[in-house]
C-alpha positions as CSV (number, residue, x, y, z in Angstrom):
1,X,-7.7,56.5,8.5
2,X,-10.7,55.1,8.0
3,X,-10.2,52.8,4.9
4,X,-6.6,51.1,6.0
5,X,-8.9,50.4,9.4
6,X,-11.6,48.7,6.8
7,X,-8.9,46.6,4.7
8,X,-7.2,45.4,8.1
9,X,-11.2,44.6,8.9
10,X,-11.8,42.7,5.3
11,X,-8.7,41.1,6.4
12,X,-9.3,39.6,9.9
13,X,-12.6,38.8,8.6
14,X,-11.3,36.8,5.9
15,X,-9.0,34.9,8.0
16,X,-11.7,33.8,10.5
17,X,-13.7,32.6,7.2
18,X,-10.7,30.7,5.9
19,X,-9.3,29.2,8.9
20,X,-11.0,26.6,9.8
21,X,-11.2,25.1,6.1
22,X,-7.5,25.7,5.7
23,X,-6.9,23.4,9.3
24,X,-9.3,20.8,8.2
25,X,-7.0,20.4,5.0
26,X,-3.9,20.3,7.1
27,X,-5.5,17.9,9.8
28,X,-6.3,15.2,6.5
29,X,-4.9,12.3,7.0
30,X,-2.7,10.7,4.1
31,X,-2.9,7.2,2.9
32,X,0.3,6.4,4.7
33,X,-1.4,7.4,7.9
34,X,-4.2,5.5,7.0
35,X,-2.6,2.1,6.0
36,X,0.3,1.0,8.1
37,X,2.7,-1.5,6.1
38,X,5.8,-3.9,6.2
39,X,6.8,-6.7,4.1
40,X,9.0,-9.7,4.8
41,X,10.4,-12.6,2.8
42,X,9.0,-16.2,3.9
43,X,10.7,-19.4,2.6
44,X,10.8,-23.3,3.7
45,X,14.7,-23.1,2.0
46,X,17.5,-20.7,1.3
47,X,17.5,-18.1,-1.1
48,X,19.3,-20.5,-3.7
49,X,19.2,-20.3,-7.4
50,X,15.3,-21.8,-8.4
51,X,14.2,-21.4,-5.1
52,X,10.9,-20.5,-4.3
53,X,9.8,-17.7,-1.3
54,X,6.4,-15.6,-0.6
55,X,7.1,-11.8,-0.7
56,X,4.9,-11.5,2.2
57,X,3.3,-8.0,3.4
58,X,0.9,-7.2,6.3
59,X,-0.9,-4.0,6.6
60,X,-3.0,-2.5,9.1
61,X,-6.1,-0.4,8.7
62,X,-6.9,2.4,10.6
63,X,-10.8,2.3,12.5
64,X,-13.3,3.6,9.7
65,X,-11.4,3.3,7.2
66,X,-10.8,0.1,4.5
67,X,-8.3,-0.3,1.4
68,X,-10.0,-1.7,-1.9
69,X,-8.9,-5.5,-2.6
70,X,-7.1,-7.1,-4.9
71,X,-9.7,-8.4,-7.3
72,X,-12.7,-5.7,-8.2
73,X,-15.6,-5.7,-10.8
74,X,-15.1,-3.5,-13.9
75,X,-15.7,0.2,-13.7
76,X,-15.5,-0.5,-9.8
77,X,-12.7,1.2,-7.4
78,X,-9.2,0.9,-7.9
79,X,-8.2,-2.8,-7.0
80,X,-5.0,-3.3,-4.7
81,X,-1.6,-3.9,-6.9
82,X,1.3,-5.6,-6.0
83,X,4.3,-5.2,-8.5
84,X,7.6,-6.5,-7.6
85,X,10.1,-4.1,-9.0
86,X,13.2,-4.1,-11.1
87,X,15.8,-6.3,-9.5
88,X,18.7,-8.4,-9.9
89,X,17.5,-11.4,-7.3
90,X,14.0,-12.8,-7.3
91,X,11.4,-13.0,-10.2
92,X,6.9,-13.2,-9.7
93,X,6.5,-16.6,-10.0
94,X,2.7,-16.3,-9.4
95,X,-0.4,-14.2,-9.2
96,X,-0.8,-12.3,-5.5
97,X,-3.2,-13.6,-3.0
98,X,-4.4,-12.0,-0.3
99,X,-6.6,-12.8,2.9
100,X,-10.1,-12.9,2.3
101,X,-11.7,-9.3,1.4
102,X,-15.0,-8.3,2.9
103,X,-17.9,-7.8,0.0
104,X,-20.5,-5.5,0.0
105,X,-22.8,-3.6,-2.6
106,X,-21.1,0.2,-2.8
107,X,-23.7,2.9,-4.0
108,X,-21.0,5.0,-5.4
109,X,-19.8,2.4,-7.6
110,X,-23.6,0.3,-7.9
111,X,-21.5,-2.5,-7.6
112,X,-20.6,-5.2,-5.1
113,X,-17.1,-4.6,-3.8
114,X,-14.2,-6.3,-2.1
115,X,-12.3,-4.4,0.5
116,X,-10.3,-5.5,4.2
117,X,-10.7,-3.6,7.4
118,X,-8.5,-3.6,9.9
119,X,-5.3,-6.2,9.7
120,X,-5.0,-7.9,5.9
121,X,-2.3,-9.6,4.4
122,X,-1.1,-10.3,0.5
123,X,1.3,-13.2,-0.9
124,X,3.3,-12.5,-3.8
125,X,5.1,-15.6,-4.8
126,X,8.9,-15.4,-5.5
127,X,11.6,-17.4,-7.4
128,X,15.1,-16.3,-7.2
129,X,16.8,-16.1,-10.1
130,X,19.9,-18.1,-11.9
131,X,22.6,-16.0,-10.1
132,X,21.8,-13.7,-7.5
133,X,24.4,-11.7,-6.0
134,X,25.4,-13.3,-2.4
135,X,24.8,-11.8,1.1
136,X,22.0,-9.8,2.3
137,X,19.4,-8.1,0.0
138,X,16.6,-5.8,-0.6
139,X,13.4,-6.9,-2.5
140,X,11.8,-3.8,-3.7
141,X,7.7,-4.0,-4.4
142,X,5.3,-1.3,-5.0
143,X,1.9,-1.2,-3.7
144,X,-0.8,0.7,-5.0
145,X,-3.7,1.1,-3.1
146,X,-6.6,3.3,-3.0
147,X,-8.4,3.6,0.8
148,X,-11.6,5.4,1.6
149,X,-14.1,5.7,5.0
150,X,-17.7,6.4,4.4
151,X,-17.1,10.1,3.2
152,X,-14.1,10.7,1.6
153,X,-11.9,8.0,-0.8
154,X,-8.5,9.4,-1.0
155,X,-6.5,9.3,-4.2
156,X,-4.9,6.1,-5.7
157,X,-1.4,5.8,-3.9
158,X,1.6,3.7,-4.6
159,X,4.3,3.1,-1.7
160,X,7.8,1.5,-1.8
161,X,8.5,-1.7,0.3
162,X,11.2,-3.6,0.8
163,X,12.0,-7.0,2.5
164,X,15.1,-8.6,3.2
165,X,16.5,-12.1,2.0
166,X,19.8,-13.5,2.8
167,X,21.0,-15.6,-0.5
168,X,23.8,-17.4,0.8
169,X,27.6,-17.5,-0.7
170,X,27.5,-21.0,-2.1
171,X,24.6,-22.1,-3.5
172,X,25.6,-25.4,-3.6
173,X,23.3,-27.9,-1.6
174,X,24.4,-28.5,1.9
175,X,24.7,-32.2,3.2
C-alpha cells in the first residue's frame, strides 16, 4: 500500500503547488472589469434626415489602471478605436475626439504615450442618413481598447455599445 499512499502524496503536493497560481488567474480581472462604459446620442435637433448628433461615450477607469488614447506614436501601444458599425440610420461624419489624454515617456514602448485615468470621454460625430427608419433606435459602435497598470497590459479588447436616438415619424420641419 505503500505506492497508491505516495501517488495520493505527489497528488496533494501538486495541488498545494498549483493552487495559488491557478486562483491568481481566476482572480484577473478582465478589461470589462477594468473599463466601465456607456454611450448616449447628443444633438441640438431631432434625428431628421442631414442632421447632425455626437455618438457620445463616457468611460471610467478603475484606480491603477489607464486605457491607451486615441492618437499614439508608431510602434507604440494599441491606440483607442471607435468604429460605428453597420447600420441603417446614422453615418461618421468626422474623426473621434476625446478628452485630453495624459502623456508620459513609457519604457516599455521608449516612447512618449497618451493614455486617461480615471473618467474620459470620446466624441464621434454623426449624421443621419437620407431615410432612416422612424421611432426609437439603436446605434451600434465598437470600441477597441487596450488597458494596462504598471505590471501587466491586458490584451487588445473590442466591446459592443449601443446608444439610443429617437428619429421622429415626419421629418418634415416643425413650425
Amino acid at each position: 500500500m505503500a505506492k497508491p499512499d505516495r501517488m495520493i502524496f505527489r497528488r496533494i503536493h501538486l495541488a498545494l503547488l498549483l493552487g495559488p497560481g491557478l486562483c491568481a488567474v481566476g482572480a484577473a480581472q478582465s478589461p470589462s472589469e477594468i473599463v466601465h462604459w456607456s454611450a448616449s446620442v447628443v444633438s441640438r435637433t431631432p434625428a431628421k434626415p442631414g442632421s447632425v448628433a455626437i455618438l457620445a461615450l463616457s468611460a471610467t477607469v478603475e484606480d491603477g489602471w489607464h486605457v491607451y488614447a486615441l492618437r499614439q506614436l508608431p510602434n507604440g501601444p494599441t491606440p483607442l478605436r471607435v468604429t460605428l458599425d453597420s447600420n441603417g440610420i446614422v453615418l461618421v461624419d468626422g474623426s473621434p475626439s476625446g478628452t485630453a489624454p495624459e502623456k508620459k515617456f513609457d519604457q516599455s514602448f521608449d516612447l512618449e504615450t497618451q493614455f486617461y485615468t480615471r473618467a474620459f470621454a470620446v466624441r464621434l460625430p454623426v449624421r443621419v442618413r437620407p431615410q432612416p427608419a422612424a421611432g426609437r433606435k439603436l446605434i451600434p459602435v465598437s470600441v477597441r481598447f487596450q488597458s494596462c497598470n504598471g505590471q501587466v497590459c491586458e490584451p487588445p479588447t473590442t466591446i459592443h455599445l449601443s446608444a439610443a436616438i429617437d428619429v421622429p415619424s415626419d421629418p418634415s420641419p416643425q413650425s
